[in-house]
Backbone atoms as SQL, in Angstrom:
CREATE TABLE atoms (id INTEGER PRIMARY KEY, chain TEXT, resi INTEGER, resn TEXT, atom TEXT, x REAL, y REAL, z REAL);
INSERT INTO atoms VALUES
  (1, 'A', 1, 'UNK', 'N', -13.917, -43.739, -20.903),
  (2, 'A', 1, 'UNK', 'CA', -12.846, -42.955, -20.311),
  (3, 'A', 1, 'UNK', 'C', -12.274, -42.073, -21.414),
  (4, 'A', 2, 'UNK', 'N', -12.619, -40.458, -21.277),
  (5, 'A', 2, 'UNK', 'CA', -11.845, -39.979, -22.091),
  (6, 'A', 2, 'UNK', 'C', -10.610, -39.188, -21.795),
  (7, 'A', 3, 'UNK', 'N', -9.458, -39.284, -23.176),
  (8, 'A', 3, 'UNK', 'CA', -8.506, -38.329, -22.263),
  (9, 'A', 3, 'UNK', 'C', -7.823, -37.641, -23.127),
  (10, 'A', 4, 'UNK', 'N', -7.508, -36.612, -22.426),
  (11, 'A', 4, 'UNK', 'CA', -6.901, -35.438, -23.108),
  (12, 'A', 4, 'UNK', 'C', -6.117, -35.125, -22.699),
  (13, 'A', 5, 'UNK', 'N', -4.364, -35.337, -23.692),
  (14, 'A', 5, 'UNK', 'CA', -3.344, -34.863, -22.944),
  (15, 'A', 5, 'UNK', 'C', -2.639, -33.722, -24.078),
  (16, 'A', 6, 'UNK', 'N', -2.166, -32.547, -23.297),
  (17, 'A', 6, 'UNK', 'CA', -1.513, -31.560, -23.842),
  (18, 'A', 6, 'UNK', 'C', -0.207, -31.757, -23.557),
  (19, 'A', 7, 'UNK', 'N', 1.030, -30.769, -24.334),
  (20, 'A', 7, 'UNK', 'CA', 2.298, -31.021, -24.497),
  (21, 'A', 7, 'UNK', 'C', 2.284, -29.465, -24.746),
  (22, 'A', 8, 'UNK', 'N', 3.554, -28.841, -23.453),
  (23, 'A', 8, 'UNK', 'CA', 4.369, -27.626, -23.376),
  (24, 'A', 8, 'UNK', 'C', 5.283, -27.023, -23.919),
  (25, 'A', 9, 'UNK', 'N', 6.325, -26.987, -24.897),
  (26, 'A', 9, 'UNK', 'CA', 7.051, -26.644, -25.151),
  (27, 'A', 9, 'UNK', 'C', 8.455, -28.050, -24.587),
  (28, 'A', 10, 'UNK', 'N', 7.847, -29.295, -25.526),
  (29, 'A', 10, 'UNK', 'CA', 8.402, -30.302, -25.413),
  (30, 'A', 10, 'UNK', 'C', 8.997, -30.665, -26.940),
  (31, 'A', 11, 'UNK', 'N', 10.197, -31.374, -27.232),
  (32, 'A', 11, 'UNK', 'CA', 10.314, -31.805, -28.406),
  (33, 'A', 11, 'UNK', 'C', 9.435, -33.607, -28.283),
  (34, 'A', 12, 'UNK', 'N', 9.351, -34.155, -29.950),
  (35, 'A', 12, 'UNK', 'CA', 8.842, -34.952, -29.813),
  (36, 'A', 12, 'UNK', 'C', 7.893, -35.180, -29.279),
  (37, 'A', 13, 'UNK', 'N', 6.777, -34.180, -29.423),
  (38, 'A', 13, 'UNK', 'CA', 4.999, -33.789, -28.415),
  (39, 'A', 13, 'UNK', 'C', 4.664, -35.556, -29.287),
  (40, 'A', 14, 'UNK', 'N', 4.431, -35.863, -29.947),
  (41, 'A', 14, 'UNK', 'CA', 4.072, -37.120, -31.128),
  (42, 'A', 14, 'UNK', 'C', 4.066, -38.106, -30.097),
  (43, 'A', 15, 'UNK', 'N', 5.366, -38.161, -30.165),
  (44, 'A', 15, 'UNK', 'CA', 5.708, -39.651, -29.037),
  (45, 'A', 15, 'UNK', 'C', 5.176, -39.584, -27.716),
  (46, 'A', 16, 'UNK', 'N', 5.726, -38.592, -27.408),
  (47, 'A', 16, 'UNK', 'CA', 5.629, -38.368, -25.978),
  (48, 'A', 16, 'UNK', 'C', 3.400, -38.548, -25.777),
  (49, 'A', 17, 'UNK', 'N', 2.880, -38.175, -26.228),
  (50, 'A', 17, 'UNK', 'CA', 1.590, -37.523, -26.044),
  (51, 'A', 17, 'UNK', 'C', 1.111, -39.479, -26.459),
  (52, 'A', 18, 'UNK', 'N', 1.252, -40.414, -27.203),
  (53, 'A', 18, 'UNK', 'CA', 1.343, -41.681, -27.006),
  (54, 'A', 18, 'UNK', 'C', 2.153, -42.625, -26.351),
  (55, 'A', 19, 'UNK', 'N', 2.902, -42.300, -25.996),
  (56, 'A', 19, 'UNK', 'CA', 3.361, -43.029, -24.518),
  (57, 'A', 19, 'UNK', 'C', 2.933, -42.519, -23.280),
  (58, 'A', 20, 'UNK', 'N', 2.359, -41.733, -23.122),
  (59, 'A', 20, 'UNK', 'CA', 1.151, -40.828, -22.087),
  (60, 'A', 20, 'UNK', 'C', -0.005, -42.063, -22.029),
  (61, 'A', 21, 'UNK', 'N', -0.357, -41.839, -23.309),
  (62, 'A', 21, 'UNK', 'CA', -2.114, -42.518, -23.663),
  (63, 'A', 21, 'UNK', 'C', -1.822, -44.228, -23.075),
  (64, 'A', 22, 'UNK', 'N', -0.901, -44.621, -23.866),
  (65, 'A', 22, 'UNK', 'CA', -0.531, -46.294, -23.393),
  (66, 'A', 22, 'UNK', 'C', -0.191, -45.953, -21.898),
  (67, 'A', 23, 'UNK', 'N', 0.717, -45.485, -21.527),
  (68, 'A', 23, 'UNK', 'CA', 0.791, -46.055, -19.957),
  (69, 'A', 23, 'UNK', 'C', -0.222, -45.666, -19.015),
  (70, 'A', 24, 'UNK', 'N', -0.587, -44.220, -19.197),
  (71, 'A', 24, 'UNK', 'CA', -2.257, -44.431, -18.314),
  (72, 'A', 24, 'UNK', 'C', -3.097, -45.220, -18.769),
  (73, 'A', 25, 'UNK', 'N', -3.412, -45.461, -19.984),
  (74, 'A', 25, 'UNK', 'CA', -4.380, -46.473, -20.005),
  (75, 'A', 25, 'UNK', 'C', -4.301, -47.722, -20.052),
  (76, 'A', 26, 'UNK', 'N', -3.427, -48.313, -19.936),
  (77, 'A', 26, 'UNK', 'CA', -2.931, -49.259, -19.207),
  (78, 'A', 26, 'UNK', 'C', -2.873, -49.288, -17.369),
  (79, 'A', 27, 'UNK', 'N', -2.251, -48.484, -16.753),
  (80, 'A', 27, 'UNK', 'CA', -2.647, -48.044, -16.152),
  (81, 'A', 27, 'UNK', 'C', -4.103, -48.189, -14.918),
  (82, 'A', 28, 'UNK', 'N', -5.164, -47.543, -15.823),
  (83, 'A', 28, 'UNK', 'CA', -6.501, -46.880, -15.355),
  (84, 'A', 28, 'UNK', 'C', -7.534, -48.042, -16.225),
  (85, 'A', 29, 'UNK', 'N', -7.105, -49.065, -16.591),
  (86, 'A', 29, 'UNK', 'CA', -7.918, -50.067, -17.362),
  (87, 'A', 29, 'UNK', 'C', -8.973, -50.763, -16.359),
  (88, 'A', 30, 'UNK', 'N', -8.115, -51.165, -15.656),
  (89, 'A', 30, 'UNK', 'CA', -9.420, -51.782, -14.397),
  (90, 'A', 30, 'UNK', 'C', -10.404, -50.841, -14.092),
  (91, 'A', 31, 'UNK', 'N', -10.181, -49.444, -13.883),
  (92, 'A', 31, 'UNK', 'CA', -11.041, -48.824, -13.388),
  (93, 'A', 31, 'UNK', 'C', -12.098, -47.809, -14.282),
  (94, 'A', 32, 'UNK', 'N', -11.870, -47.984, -15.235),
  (95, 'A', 32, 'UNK', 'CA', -12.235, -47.059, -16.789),
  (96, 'A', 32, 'UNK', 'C', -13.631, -46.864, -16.557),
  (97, 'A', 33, 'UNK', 'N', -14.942, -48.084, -15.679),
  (98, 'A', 33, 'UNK', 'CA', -15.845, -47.768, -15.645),
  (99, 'A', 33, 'UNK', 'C', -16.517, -46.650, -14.839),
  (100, 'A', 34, 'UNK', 'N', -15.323, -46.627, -13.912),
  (101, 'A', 34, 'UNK', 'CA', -15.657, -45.099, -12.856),
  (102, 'A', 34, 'UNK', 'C', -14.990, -44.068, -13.101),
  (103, 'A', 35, 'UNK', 'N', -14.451, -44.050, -13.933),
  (104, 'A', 35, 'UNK', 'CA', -13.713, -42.553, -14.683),
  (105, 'A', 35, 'UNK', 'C', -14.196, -42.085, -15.575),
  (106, 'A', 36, 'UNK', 'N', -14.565, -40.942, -15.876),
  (107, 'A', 36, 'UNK', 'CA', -15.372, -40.105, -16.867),
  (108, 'A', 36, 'UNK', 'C', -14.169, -39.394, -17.776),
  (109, 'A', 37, 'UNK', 'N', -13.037, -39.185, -17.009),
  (110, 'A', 37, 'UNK', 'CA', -12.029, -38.233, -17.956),
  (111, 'A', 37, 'UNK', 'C', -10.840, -38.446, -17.124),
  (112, 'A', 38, 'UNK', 'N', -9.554, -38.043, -18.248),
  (113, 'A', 38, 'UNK', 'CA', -8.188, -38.168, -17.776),
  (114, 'A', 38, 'UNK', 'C', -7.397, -36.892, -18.198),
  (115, 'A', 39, 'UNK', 'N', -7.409, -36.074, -17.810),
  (116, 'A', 39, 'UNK', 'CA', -6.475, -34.971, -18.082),
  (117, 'A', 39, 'UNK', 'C', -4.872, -35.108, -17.749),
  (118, 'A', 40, 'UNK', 'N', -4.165, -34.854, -18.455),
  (119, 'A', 40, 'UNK', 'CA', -2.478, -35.261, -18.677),
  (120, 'A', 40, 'UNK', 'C', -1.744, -34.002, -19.287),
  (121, 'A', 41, 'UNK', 'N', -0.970, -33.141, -18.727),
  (122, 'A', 41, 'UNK', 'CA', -0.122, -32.120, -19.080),
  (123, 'A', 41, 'UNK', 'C', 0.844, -32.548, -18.764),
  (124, 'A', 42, 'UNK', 'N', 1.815, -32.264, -19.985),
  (125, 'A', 42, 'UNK', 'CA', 3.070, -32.453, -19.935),
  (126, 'A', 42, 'UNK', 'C', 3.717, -31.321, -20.311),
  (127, 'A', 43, 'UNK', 'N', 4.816, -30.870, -19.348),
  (128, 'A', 43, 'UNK', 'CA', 5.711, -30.034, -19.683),
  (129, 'A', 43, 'UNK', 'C', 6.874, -29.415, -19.200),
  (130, 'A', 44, 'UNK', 'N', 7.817, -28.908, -20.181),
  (131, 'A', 44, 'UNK', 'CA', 9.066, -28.682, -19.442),
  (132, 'A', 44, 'UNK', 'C', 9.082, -27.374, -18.639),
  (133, 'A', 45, 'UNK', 'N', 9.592, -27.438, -17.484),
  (134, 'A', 45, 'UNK', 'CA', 9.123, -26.493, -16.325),
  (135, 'A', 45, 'UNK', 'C', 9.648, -25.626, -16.738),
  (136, 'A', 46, 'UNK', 'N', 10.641, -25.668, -17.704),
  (137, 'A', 46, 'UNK', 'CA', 12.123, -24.163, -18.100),
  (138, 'A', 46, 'UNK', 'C', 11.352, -23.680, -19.472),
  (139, 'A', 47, 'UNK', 'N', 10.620, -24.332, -19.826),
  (140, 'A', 47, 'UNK', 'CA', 10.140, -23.081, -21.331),
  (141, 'A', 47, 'UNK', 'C', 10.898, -23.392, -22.675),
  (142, 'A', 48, 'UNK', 'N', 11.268, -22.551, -23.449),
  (143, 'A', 48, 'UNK', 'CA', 12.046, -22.297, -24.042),
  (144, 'A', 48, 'UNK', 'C', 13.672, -22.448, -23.759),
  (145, 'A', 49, 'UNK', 'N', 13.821, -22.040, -22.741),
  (146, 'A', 49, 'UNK', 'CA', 15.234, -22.014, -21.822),
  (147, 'A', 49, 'UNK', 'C', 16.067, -23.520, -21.748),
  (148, 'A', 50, 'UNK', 'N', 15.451, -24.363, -22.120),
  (149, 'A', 50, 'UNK', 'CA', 16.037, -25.923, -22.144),
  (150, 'A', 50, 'UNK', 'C', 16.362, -25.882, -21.038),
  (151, 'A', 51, 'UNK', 'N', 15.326, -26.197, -19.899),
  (152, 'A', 51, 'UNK', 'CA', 15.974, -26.707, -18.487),
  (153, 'A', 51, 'UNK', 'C', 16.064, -28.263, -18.284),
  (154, 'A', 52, 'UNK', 'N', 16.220, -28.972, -17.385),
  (155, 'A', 52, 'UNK', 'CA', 16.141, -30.078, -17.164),
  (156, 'A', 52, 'UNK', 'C', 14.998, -31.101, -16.467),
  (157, 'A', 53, 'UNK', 'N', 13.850, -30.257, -15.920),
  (158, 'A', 53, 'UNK', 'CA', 13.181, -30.233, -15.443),
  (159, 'A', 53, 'UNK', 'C', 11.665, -31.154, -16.436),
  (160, 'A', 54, 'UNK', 'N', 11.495, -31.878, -16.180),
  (161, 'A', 54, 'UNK', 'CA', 9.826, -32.148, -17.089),
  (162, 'A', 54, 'UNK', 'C', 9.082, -32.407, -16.322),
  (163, 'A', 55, 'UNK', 'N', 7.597, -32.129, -16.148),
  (164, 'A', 55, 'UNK', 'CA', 6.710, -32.665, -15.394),
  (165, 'A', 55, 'UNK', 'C', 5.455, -33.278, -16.411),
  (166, 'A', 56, 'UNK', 'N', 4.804, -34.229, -15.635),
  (167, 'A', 56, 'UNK', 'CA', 3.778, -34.964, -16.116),
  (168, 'A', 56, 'UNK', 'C', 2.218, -34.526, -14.788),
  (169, 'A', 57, 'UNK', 'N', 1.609, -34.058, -14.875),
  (170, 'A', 57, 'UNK', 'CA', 0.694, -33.645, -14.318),
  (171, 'A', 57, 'UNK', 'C', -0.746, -34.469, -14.717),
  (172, 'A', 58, 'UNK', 'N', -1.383, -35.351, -14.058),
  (173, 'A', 58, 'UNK', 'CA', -2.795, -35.902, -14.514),
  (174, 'A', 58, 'UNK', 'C', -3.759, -35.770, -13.590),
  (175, 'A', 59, 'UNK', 'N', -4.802, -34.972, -13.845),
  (176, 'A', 59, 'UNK', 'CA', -6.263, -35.308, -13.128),
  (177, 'A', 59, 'UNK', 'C', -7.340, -36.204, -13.960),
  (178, 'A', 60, 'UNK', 'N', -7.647, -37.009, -13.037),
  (179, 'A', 60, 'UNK', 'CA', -8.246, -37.879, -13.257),
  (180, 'A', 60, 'UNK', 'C', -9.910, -37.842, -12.529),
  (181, 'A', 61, 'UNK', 'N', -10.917, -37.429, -12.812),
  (182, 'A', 61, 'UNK', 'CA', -12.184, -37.016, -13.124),
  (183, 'A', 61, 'UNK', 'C', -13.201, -38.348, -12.593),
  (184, 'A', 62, 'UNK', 'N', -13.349, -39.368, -10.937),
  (185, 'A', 62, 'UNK', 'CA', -13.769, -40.002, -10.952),
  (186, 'A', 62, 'UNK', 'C', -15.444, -39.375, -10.598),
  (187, 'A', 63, 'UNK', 'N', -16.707, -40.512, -10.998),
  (188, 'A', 63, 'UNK', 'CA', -17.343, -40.828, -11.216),
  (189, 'A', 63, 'UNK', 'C', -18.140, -40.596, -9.360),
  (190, 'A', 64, 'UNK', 'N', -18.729, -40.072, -9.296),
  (191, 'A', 64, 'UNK', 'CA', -19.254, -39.302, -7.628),
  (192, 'A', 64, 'UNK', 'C', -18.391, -39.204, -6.771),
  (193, 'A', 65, 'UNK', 'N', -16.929, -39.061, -6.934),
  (194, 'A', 65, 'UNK', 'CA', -16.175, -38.463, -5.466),
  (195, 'A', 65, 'UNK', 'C', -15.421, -37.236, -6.313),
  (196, 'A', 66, 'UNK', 'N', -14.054, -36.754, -5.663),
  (197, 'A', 66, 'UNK', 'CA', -14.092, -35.623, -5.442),
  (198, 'A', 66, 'UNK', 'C', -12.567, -36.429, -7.180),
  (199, 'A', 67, 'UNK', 'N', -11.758, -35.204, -7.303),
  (200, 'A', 67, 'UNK', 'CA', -11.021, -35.738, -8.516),
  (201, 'A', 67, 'UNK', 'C', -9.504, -36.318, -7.894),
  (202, 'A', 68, 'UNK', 'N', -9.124, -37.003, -8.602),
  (203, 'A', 68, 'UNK', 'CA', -7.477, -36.849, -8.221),
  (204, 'A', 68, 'UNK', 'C', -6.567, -36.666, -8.695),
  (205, 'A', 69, 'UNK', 'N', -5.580, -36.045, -8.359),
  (206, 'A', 69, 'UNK', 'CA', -4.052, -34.918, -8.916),
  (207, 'A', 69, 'UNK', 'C', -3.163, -35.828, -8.530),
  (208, 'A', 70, 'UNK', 'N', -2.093, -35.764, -9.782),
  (209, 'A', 70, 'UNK', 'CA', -0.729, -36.520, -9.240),
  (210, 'A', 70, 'UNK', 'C', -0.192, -35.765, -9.936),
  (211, 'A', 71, 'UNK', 'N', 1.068, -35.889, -9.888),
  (212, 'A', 71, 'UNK', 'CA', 2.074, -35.046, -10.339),
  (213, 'A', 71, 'UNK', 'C', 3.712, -35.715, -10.348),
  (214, 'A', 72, 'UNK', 'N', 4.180, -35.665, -11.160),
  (215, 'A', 72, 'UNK', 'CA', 5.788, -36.717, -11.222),
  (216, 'A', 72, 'UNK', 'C', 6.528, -35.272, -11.961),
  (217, 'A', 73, 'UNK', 'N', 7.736, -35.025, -11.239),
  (218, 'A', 73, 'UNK', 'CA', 8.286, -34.513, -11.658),
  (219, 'A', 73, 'UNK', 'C', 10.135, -35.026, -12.299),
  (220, 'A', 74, 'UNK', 'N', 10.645, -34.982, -13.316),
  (221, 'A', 74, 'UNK', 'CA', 11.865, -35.753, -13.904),
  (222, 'A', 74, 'UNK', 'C', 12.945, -35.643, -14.581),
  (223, 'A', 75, 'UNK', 'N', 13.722, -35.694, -14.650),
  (224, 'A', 75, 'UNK', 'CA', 15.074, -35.344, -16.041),
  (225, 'A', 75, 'UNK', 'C', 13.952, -35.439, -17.163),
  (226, 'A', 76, 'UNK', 'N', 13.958, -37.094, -17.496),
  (227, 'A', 76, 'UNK', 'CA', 13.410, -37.528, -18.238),
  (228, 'A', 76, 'UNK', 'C', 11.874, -37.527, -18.602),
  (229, 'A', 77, 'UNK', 'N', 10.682, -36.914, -19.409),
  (230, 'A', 77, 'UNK', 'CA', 9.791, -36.905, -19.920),
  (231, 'A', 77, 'UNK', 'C', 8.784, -38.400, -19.747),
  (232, 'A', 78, 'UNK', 'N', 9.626, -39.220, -19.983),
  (233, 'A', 78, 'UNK', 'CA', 9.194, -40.468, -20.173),
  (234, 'A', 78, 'UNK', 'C', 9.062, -40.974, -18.961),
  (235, 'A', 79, 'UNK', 'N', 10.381, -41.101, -17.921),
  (236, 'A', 79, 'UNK', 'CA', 10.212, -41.065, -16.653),
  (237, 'A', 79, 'UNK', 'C', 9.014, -40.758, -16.214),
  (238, 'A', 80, 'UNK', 'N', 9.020, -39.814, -16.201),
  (239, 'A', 80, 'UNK', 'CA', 7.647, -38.718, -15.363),
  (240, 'A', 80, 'UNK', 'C', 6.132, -39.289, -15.499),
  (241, 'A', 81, 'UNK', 'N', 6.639, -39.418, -16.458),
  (242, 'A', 81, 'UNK', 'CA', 4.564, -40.026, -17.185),
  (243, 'A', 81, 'UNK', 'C', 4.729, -41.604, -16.507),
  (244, 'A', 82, 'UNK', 'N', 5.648, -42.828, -16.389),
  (245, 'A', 82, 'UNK', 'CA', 5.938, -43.644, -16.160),
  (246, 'A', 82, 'UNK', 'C', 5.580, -44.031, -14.436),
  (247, 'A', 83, 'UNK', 'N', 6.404, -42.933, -13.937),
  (248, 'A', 83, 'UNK', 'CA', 5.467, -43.000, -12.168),
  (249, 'A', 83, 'UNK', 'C', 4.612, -41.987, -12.267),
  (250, 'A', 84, 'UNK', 'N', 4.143, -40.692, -12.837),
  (251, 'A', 84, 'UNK', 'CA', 2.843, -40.324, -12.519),
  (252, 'A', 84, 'UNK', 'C', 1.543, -41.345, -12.639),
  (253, 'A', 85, 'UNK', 'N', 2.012, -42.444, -13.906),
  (254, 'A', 85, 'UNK', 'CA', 0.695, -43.591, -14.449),
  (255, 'A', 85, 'UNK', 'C', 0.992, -44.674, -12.677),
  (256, 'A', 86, 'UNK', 'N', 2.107, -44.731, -12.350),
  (257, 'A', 86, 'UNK', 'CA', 2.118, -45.638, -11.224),
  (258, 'A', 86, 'UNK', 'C', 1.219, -45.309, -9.956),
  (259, 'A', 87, 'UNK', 'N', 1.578, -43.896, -9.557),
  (260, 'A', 87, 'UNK', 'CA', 1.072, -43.290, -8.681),
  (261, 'A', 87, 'UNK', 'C', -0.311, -42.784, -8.814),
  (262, 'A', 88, 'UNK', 'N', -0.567, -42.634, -10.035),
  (263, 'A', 88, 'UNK', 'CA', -2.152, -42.314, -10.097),
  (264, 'A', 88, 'UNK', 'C', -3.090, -43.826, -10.261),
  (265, 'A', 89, 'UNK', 'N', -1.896, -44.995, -10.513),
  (266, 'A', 89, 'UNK', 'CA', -3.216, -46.178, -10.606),
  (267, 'A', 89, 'UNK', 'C', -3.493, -46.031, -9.033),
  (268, 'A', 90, 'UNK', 'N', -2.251, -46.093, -7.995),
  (269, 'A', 90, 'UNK', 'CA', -1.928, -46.384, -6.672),
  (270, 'A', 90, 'UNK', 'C', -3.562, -45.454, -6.107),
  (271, 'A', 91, 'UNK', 'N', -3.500, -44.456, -6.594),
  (272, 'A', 91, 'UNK', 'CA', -3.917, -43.398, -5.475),
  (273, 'A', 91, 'UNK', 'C', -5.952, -43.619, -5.929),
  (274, 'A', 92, 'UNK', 'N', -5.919, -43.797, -7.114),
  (275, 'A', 92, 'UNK', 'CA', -7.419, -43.942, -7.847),
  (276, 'A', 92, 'UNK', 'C', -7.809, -45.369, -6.758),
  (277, 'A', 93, 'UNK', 'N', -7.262, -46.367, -7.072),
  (278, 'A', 93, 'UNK', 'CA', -8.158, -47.649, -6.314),
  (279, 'A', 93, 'UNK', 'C', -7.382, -47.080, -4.991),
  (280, 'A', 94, 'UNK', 'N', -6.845, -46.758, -4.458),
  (281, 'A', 94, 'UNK', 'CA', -7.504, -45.971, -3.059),
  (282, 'A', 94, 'UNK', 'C', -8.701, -45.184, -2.773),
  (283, 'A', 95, 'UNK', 'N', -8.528, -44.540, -3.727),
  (284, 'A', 95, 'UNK', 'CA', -9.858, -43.816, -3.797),
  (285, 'A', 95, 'UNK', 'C', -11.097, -44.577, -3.474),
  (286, 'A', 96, 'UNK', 'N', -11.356, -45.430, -4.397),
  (287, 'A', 96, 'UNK', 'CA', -12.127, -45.853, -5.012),
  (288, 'A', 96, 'UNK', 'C', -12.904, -47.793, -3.831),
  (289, 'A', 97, 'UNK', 'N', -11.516, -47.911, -3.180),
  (290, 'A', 97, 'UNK', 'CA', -11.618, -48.469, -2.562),
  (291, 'A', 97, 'UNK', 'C', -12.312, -47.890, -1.043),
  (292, 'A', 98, 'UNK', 'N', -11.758, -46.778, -0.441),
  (293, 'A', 98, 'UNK', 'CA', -11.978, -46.151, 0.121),
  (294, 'A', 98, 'UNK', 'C', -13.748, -45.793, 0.305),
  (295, 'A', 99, 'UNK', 'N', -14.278, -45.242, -0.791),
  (296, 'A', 99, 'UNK', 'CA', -15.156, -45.187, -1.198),
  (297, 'A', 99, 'UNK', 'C', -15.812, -46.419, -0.557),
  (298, 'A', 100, 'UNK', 'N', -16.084, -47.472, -1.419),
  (299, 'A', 100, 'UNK', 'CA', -16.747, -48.518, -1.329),
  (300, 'A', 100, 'UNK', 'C', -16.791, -48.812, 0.294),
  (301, 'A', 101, 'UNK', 'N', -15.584, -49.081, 1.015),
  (302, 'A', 101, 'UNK', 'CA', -15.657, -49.168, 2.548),
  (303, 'A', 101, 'UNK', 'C', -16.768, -48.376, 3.360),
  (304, 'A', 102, 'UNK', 'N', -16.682, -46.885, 2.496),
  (305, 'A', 102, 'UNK', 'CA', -17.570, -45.944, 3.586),
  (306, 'A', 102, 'UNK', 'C', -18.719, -46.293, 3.154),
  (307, 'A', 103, 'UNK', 'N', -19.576, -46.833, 2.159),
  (308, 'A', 103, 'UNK', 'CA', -20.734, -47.555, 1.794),
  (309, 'A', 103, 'UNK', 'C', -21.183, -48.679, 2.272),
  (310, 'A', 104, 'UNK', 'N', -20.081, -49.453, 2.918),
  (311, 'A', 104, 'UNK', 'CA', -20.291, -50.593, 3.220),
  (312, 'A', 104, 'UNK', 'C', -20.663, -50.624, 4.688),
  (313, 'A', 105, 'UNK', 'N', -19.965, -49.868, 5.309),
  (314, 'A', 105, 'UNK', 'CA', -19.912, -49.366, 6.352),
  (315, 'A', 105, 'UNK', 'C', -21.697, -48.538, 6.637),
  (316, 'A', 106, 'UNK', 'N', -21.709, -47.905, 6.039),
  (317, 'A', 106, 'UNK', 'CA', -22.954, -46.990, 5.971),
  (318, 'A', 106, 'UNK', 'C', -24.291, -48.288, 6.075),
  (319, 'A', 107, 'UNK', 'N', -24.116, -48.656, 4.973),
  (320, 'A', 107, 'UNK', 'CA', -24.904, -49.934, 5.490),
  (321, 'A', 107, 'UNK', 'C', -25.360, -51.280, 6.282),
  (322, 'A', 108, 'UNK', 'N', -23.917, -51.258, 7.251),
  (323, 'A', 108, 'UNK', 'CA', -24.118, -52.035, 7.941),
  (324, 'A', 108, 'UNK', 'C', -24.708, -51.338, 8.961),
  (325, 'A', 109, 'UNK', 'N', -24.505, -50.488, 9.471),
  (326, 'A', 109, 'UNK', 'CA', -24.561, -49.483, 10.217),
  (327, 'A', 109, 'UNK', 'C', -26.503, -48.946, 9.989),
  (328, 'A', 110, 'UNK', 'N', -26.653, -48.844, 8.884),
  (329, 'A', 110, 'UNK', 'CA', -28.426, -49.091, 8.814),
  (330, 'A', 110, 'UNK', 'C', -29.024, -50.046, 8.873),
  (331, 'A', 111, 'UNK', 'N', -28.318, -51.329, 8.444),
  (332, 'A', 111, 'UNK', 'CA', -28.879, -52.651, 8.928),
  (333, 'A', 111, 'UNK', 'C', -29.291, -52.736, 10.664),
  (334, 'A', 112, 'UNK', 'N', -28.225, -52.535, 11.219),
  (335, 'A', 112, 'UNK', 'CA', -28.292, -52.653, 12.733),
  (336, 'A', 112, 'UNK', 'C', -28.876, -51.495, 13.394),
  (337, 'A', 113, 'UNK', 'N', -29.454, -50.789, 12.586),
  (338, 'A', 113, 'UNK', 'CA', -30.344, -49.922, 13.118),
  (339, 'A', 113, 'UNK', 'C', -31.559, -49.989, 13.134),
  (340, 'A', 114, 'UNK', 'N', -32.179, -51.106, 12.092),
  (341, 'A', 114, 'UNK', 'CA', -33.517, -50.969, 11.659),
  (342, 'A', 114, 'UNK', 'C', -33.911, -51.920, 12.894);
């Protein structure tokens, strides 16, 4: 599982860009063998302008289906990455579960055909 996270016009990119890495991969640990890549942008939606706004943005790059996007938006930086890692474990073993059903399915379904 590789991953690559960028930082926007954030203070403390250091911290922030390793408390990214630990909580998704923590996170995405169960599933690391069907993930090829983790993309993670972080950034403050105001720029320069010091707004209040941070977002944590991750695509996550699984292994023969299609990818998946989450997105947490927060006051807090830390916040954000904290339920984007929640919501992207949530939404991946959906995926992934999902997946497996329509296989399972597929094959029963050729069993009782032959």
């Amino acid at each position: 599982m590789r991953f690559d996270v960028r930082c926007l016009h954030l203070d403390n990119s250091e911290h922030v860009d390793r408390h990214a890495r630990e909580r998704l991969g923590a996170a995405l640990s169960h599933f690391q063998s069907r993930i090829e890549r983790v993309d993670v942008l972080l950034e403050d939606l105001h720029g320069m302008k010091h707004g209040v706004e941070r977002r944590c943005t991750v695509r996550v790059t699984l292994t023969g289906t299609s990818d998946v996007l989450v997105q947490h938006v927060d006051r807090d930086i830390y916040h954000a990455i904290d339920e984007a890692a929640r919501r992207t474990k949530r939404t991946v073993r959906r995926r992934i579960n999902r997946r497996r059903d329509i296989a399972h399915h597929r094959s029963v379904v050729a069993r009782h055909a032959a």
